[in-house]
C-alpha positions as CSV (number, residue, x, y, z in Angstrom):
1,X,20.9,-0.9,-20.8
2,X,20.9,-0.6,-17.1
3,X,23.2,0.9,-15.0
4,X,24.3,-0.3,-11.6
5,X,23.2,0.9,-7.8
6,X,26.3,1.7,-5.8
7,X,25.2,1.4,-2.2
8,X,27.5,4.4,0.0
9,X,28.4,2.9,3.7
10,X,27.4,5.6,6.2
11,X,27.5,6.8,9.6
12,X,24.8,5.8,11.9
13,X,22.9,8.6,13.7
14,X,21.0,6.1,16.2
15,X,20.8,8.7,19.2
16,X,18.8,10.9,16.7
17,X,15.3,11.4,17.8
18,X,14.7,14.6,15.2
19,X,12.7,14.3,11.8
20,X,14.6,15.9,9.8
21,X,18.2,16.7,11.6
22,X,19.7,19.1,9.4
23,X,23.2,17.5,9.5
24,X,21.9,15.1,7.3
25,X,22.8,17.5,4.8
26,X,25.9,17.2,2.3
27,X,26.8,14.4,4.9
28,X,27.0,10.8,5.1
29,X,25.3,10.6,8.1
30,X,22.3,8.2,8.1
31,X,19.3,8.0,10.7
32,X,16.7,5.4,10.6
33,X,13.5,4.8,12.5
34,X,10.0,2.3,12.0
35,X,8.9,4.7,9.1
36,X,11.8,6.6,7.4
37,X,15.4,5.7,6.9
38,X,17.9,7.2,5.2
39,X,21.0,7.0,2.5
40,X,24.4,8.9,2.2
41,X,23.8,12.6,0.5
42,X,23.9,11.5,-3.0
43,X,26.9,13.3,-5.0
44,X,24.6,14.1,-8.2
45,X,21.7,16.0,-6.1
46,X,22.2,19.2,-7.0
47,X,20.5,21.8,-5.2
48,X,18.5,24.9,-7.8
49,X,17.1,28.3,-6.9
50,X,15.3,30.6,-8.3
51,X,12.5,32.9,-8.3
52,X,9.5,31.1,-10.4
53,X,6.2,32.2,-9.2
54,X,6.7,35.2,-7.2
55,X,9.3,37.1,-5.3
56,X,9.7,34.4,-3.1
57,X,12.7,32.2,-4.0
58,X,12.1,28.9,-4.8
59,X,14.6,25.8,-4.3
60,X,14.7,22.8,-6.0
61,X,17.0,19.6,-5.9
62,X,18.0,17.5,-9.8
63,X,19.3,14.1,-9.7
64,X,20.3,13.5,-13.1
65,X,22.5,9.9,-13.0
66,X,25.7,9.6,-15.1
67,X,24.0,7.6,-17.7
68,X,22.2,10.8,-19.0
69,X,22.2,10.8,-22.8
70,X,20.7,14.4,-24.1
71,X,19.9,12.3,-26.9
72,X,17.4,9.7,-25.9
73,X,14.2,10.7,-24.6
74,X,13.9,10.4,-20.5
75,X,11.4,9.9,-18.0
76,X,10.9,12.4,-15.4
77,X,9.7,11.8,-11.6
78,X,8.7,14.4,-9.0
79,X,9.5,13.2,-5.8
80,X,7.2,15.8,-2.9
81,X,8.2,15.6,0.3
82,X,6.6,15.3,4.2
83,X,5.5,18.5,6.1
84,X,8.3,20.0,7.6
85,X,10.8,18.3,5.6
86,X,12.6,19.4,2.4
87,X,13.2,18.5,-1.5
88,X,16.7,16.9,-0.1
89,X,15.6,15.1,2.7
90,X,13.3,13.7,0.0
91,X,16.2,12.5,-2.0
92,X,17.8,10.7,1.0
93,X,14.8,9.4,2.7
94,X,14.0,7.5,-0.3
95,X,15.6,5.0,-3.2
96,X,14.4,7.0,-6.2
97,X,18.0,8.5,-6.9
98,X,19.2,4.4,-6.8
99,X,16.4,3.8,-8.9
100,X,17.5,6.5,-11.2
101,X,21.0,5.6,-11.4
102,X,20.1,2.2,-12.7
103,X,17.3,3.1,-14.9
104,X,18.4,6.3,-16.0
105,X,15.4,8.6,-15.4
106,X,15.8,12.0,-13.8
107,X,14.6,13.0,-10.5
108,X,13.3,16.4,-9.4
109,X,12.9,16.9,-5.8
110,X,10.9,20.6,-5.4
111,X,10.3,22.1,-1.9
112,X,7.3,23.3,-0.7
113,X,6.9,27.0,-2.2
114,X,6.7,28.5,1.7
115,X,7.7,27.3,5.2
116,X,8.0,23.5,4.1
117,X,4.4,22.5,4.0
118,X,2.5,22.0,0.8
119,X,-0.5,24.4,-0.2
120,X,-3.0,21.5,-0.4
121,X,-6.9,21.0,-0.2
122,X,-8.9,21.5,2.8
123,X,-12.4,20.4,3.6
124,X,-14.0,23.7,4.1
125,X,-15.5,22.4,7.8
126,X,-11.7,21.9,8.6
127,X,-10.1,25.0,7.6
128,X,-10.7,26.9,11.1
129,X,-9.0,23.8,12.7
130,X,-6.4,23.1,10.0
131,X,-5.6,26.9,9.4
132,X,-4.3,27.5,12.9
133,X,-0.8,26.9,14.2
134,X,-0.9,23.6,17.1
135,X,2.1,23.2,19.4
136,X,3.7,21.3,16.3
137,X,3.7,24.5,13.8
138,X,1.3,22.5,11.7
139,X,-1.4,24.5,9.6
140,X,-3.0,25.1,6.6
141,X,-2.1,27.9,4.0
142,X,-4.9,30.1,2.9
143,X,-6.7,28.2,0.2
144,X,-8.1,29.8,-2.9
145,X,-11.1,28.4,-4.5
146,X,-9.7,27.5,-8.0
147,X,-6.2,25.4,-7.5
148,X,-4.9,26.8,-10.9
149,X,-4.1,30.0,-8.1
150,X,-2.6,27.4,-5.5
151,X,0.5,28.4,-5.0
152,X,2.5,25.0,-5.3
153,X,0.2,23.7,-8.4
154,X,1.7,26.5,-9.9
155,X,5.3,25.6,-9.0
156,X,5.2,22.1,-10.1
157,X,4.2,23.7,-13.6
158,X,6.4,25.9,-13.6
159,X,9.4,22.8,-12.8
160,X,7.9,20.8,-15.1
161,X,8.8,23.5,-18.3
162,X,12.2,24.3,-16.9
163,X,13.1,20.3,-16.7
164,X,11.7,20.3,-20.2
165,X,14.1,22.9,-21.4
166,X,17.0,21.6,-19.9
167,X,16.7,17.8,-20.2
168,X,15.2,15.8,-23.0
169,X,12.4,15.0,-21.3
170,X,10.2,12.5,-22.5
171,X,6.6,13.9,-22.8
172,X,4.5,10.7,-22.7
173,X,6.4,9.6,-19.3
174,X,6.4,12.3,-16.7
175,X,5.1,10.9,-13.2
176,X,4.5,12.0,-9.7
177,X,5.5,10.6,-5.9
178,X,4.9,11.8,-2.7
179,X,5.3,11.0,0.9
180,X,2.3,11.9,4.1
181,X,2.1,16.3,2.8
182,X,3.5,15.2,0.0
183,X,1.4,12.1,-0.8
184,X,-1.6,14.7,-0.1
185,X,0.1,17.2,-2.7
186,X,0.4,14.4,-5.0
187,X,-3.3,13.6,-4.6
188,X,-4.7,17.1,-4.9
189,X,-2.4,17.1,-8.4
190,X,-4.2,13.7,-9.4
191,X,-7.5,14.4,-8.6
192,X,-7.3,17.6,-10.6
193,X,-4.4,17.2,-13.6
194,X,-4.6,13.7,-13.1
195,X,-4.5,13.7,-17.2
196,X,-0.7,15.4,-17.3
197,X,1.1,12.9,-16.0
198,X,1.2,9.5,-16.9
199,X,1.3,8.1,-13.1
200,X,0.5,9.1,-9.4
201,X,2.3,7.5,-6.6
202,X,2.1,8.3,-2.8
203,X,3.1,6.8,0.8
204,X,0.8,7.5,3.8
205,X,-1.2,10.9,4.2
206,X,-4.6,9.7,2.6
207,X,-6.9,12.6,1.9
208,X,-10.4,13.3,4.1
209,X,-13.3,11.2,2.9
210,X,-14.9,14.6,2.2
211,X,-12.3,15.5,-0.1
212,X,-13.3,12.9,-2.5
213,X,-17.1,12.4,-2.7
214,X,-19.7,15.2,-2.6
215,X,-23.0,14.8,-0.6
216,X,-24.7,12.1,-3.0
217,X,-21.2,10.1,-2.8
218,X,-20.1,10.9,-6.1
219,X,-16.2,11.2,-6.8
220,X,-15.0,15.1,-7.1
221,X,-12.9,14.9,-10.0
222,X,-11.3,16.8,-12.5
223,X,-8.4,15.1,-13.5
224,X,-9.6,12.1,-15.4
225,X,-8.6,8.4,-15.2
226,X,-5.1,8.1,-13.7
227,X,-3.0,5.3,-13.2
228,X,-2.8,5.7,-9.5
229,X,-0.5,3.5,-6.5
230,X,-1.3,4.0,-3.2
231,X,0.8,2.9,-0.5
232,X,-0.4,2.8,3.4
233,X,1.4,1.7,6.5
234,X,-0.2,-0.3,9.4
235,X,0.3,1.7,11.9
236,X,-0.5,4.9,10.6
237,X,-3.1,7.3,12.1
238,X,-6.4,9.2,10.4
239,X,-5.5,12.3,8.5
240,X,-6.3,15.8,10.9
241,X,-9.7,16.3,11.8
242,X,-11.2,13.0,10.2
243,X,-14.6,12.3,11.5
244,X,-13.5,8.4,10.5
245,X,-11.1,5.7,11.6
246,X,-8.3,5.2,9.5
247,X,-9.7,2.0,8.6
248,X,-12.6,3.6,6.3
249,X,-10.4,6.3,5.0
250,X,-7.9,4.3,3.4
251,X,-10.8,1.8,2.3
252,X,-12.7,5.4,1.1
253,X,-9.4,6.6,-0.8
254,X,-8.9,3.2,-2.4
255,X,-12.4,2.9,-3.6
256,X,-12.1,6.6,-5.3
257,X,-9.9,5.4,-7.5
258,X,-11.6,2.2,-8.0
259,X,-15.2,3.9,-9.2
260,X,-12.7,7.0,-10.9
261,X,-10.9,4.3,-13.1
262,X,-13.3,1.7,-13.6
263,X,-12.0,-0.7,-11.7
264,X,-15.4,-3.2,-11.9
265,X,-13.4,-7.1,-11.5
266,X,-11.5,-8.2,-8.3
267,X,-8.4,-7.3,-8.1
268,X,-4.8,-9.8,-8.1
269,X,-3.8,-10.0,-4.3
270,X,-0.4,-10.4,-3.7
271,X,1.2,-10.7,-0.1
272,X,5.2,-11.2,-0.2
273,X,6.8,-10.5,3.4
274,X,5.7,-7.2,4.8
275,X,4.2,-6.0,1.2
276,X,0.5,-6.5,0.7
277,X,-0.6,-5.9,-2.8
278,X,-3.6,-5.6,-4.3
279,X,-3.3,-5.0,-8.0
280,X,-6.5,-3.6,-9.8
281,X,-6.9,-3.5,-14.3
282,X,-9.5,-1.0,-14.8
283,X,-11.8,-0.4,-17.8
284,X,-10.1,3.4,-17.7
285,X,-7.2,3.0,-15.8
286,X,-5.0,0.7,-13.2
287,X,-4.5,1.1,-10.0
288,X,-2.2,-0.6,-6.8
289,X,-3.0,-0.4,-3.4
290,X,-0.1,-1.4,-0.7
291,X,-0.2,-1.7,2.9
292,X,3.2,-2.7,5.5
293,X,2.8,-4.7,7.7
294,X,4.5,-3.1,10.9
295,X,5.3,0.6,9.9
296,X,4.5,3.9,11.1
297,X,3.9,6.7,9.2
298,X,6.1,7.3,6.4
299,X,7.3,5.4,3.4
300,X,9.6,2.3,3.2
301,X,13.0,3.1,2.1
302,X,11.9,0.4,-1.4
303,X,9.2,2.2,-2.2
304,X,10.4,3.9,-5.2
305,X,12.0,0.6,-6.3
306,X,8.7,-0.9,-6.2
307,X,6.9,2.0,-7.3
308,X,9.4,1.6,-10.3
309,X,9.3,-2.0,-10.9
310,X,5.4,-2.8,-10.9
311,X,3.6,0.9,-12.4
312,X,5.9,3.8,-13.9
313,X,8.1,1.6,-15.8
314,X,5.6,0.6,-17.6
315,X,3.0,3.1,-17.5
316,X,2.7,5.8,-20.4
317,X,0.3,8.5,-21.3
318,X,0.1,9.9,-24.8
319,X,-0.1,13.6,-26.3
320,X,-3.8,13.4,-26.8
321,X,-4.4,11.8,-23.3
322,X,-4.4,8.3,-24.2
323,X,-3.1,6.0,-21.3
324,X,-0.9,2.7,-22.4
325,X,0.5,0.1,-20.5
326,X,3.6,-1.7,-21.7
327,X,5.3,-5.1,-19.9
328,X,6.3,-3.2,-16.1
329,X,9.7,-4.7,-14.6
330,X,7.5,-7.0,-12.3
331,X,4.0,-8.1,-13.5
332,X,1.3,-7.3,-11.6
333,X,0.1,-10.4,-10.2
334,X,-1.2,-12.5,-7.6
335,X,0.2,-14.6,-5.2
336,X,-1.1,-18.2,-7.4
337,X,-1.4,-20.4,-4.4
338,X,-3.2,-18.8,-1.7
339,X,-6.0,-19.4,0.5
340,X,-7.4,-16.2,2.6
341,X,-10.5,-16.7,4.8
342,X,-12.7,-14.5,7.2
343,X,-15.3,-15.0,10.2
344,X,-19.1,-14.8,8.9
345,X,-18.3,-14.3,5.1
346,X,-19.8,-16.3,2.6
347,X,-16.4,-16.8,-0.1
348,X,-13.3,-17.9,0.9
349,X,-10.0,-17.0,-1.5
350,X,-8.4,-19.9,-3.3
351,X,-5.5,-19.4,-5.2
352,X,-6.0,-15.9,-6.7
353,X,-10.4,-16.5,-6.9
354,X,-13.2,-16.0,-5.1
355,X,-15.1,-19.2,-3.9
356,X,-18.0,-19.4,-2.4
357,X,-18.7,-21.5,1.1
358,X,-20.6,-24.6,1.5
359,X,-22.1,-22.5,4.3
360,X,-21.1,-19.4,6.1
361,X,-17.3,-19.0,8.0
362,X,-17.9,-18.6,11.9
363,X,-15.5,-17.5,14.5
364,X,-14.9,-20.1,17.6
365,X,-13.2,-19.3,20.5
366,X,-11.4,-21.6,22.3
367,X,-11.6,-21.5,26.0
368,X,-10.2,-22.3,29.8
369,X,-12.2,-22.5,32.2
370,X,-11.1,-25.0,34.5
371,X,-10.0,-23.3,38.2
372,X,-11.3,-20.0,37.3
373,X,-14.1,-20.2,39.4
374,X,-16.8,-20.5,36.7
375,X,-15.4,-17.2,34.8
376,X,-13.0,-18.3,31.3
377,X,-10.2,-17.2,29.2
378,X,-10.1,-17.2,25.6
379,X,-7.0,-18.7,24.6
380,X,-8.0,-18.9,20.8
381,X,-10.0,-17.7,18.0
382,X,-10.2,-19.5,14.6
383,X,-11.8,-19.3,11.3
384,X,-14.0,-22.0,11.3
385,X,-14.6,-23.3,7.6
386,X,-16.7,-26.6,6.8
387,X,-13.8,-29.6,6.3
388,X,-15.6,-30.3,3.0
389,X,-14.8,-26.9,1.2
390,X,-10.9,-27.4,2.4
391,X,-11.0,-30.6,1.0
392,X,-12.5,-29.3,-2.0
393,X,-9.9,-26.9,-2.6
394,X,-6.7,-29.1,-2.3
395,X,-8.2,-31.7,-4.3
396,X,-8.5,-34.4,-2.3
397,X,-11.0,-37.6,-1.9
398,X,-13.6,-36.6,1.5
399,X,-16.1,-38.6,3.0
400,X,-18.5,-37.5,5.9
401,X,-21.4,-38.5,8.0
402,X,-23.3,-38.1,11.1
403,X,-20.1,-35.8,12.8
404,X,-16.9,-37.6,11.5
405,X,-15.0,-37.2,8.6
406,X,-12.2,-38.8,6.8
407,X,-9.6,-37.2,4.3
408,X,-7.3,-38.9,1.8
409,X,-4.6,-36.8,0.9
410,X,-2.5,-37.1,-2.5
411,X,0.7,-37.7,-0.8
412,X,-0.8,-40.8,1.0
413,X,-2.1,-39.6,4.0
414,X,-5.3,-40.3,5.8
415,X,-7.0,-37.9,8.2
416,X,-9.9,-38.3,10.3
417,X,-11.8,-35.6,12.0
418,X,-14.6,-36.3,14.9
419,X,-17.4,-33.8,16.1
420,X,-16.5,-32.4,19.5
421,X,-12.5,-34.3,19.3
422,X,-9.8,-31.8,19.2
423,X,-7.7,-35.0,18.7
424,X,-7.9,-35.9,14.7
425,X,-5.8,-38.9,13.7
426,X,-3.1,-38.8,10.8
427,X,-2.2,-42.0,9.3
428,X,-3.6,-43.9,12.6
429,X,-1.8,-41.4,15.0
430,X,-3.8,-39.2,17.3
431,X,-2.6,-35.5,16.5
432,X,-4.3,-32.1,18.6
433,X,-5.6,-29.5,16.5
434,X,-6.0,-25.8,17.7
435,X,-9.3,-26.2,18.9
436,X,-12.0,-29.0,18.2
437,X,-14.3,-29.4,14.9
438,X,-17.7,-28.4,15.4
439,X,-21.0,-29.1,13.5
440,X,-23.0,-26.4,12.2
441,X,-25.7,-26.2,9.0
442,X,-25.2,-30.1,9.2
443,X,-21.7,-29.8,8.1
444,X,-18.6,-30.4,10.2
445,X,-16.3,-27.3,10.8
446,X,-12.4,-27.0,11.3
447,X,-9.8,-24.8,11.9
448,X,-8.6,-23.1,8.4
449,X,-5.6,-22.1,10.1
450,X,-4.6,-25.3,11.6
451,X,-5.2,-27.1,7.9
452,X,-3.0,-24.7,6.4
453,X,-0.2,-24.9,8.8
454,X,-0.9,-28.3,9.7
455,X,-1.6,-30.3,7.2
456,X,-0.5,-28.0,3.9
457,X,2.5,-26.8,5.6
458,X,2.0,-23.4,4.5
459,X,3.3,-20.0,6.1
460,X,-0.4,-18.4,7.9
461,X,-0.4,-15.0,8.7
462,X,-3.3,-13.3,10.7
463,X,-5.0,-10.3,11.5
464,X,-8.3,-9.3,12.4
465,X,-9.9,-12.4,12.4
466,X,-8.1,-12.7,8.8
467,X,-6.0,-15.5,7.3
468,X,-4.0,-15.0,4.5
469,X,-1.9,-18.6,4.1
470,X,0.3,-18.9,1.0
471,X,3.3,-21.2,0.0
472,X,6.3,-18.3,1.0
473,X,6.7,-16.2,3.6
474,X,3.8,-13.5,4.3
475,X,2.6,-11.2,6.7
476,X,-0.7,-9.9,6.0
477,X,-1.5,-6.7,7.2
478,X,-4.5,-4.7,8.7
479,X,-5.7,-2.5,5.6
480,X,-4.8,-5.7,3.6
481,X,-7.3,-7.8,6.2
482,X,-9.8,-5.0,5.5
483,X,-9.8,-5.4,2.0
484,X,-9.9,-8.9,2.0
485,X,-12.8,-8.9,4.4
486,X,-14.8,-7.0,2.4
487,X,-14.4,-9.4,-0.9
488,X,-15.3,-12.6,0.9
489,X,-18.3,-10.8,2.2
């Protein structure tokens, strides 16, 4: 039975410009900026020490919700938190204790074993740069070759059998999240003891290419299969010293997992506001990849909600290994009426498949030129399709010849297009399209973008010479654009 989420009112911090103000906590002070917000200090976070590893004392934060029952087996979620920031910060920079209190898991929050940053992998060419303090405090701890020595691996073990002794933990549902450090520690703990918890989660902080693939571009791995969610935001920046744009190392750490789990078939693209969702079944294991439109570096303050909802709640792994899958919250699937193009790819996307082209997609740029003196201005650039392959895909009756065209739509309506005439007519009216239709390959092009908005009266979202144009609001996003570039080409 679920419980219910009790929202706490709190008081705006807005002249804040810290990370992590340490008012925050035991407060009910709340800060938020374009990549972290905050809740009130939950009342059942309750703050743990002890000395686990070493002589260092270790802290630790439980959220146990009210609906705990000793007698009923529960699922368990480690929540690691961002360089410089702490187990409690965690708690209130994120939904998971919400979460919690309506589906009655447990929460353990650790911090970092020393001075807030998580002993995590470095690419030995990086460990001279990574290993030295910047003007930020920022740096690497000593790494040891074999991570059953690393430091925090060695805590989160440790956690793990003192939640089992105290809670009734359930065995076959123990998962991991993470946020930038943390999403890193959560990675290291995946790619190597992938096979002791029955999910992975992480926000921002994607590892270095070379982390994953060794010199013949084979995935390093020790872990196994793991049912993996990756979430990225827009605006976020390559990890420290990356040779690569940010761009090819969230496409590099997506396709780990892809080649890791046997993820073979396309995946179920789903794009609902600022989410963009790409969900993967794999011969071995699943895995989610999600990019935000418009954020910075961080995690959304939903994220453990949908984290929740579409992979741990229905994600298990068994005693001897064995991963199973039960009905999540929310399915995992695809936005069912879509239609996402690209310049020079030959497939478009048409409601959740890939279909190929009559002929290649183009870019055309629509110009102005008159007064400026023989120079021009681009005042547009579209995703040219052939008119024959949109017609196709809505179903409707399509006649063409020698550079004009003429549609007959299902509702009644009767366009006609002309080679060269921006002007098309709808039912005998002259309307202006984005830019004119254009013959290429003996086929006349138009404007994707305008048919969807136009004509379909669908919400188009672009980026990167992307279109992503669905029947409900969607912003499609730059990582999102990437991937979808990549499987019309």
């Amino acid at each position: 039975m679920e419980g219910n989420i009790r929202l706490l009112a709190g008081i705006p911090d807005d002249d804040n410009r810290e990370y992590l103000p340490e008012k925050l906590k035991g407060s009910t002070i709340v800060v938020n900026e374009n990549g972290n917000n905050s809740q009130v200090y939950p009342r059942n976070l309750r703050e743990c020490q002890a000395k686990l590893i070493d002589d260092i004392t270790d802290t630790w934060y439980e959220y146990v919700p009210d609906s705990y029952d000793p007698n009923r087996k529960t699922p368990l979620v480690f929540s690691m938190h961002g360089g410089i920031m702490t187990g409690w910060a965690q708690c209130v920079y994120t939904s998971w204790s919400l979460v919690a209190d309506r589906e009655g898991f447990i929460v353990v929050y650790p911090n970092a074993h020393r001075r807030r940053f998580w002993q995590i992998e470095c690419e030995r060419r990086l460990f001279p740069l990574l290993s030295i303090p910047n003007d930020e405090g920022i740096y690497m701890h000593d790494f040891p070759e074999d991570t059953r020595e690393n430091t925090d691996v060695r805590l989160v073990f440790k956690l793990l059998e003192i939640m089992q002794e105290k809670y009734n933990i359930d065995p076959e549902r123990i998962y991991m999240q993470g946020m930038s450090l943390g999403n890193s520690m959560t990675a290291m703990m995946a790619r190597h003891y992938g096979y002791r918890f029955a999910a992975m989660a992480g926000s921002a902080g994607p590892s270095t290419i070379g982390l994953l693939f060794d010199k013949d571009d084979q995935p390093i791995n020790a872990g196994g299969p793991t049912t993996v969610w990756q979430a990225r935001m827009e605006f976020d920046q390559a990890p420290p010293g990356s040779e690569d744009t940010v761009e090819d190392v969230v496409a590099k750490n997506r396709e780990y997992w892809l080649r890791v789990n046997g993820c073979r078939g396309l995946p179920a693209l789903k794009i609902e506001g600022e989410n963009n969702f790409a969900f993967y079944q794999g011969d071995k294991a699943d895995f989610v990849f999600r990019d935000v439109k418009n954020r910075d570096h961080g995690q959304t303050f939903d994220e453990a909600e949908l984290v929740w909802d579409y992979l741990f709640s229905g994600s298990l792994r068994k005693e001897d290994g064995t991963i199973v899958y039960t009905e999540p919250k929310c399915r995992r699937e695809g936005d069912k009426v879509c239609i996402a193009l690209a310049d020079n790819c030959t497939y478009g996307w048409v409601n959740g498949e890939r279909v190929k082209l009559p002929a290649k997609s183009l870019l055309w740029k629509k110009l102005k030129y008159h007064g400026l003196h023989g120079d021009a201005k681009v005042r547009g650039e579209y995703c040219m399709v052939p008119a024959s392959f949109l017609a196709e895909t809505v179903g409707v009756a399509y006649t063409e010849t020698e550079g004009w065209a003429e549609m007959r739509l299902k509702d009644g309506r009767v366009l006609q297009f002309a080679r060269g005439c921006i002007g098309c007519t709808v039912d005998n009216r002259v309307c202006a399209m984005l830019c004119e239709p254009i013959e290429r390959s003996g086929m006349l092009y138009i404007s994707g973008e305008w048919f969807c908005r136009e004509i379909l009266n669908w919400h188009v979202s672009t980026c990167g010479h992307v279109l992503y144009a669905t029947d409900h609001y969607s912003l499609l996003s730059s990582n999102m654009a990437r991937l979808i570039r990549d499987l019309l080409r």
